[in-house]
C-alpha positions in Angstrom: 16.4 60.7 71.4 19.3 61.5 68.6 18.1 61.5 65.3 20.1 60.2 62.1 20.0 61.6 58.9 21.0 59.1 56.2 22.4 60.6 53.4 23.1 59.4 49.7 27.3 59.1 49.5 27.4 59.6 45.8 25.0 60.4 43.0 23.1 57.3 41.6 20.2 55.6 41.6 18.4 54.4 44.2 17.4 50.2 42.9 15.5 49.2 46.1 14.4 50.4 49.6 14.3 47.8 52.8 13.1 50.6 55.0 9.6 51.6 56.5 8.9 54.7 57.7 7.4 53.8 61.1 9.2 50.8 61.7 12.4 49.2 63.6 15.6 49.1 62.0 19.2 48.0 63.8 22.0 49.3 63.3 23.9 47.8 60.5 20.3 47.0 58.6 19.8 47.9 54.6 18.2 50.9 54.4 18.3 50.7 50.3 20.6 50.1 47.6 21.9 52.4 45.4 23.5 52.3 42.2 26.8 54.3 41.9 29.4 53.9 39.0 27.7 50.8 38.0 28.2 49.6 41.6 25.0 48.4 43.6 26.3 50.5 47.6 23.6 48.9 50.2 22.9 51.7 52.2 22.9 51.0 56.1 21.5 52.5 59.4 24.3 53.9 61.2 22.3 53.6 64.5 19.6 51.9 65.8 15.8 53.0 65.9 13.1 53.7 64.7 12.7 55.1 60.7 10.8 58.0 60.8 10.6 59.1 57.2 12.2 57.3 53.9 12.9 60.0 51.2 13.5 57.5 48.6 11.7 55.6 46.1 13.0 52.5 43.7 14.2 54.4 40.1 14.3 57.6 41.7 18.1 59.5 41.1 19.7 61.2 44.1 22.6 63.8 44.4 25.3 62.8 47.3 24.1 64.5 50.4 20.4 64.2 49.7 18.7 62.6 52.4 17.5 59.1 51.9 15.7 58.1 55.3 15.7 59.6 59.2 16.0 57.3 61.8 15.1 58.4 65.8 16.7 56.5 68.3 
């Protein structure tokens, strides 16, 4: 099984989180949204699986490259 890293493309804010640790997720599926340069960027899986971990909570500020979930697949 590969597993995926998802990683925060810019600093922002992250405003909600669709994903469950333990649970499916397709590719293409939110993961969360975050807020960049007053832009809302929904965050998606780039691979089917299952979400192992989500990093990320709603109001919480992230740096680009943090990790925002793991998916195994």
């Amino acid at each position: 099984m590969a597993e995926h890293i998802v990683e925060a493309p810019a600093p922002g804010k992250i405003l909600k989180v669709h994903a469950e640790a333990g649970k499916p997720i397709a590719a293409g599926d939110r993961i969360c949204i975050l807020e960049a340069l007053k832009m809302e960027l929904p965050i998606v899986a780039p691979a089917g699986g299952t979400v192992t971990a989500v990093h990320v909570a709603p109001g919480q500020t992230v740096e680009a490259g943090d990790p925002l979930a793991v998916i195994e697949g």
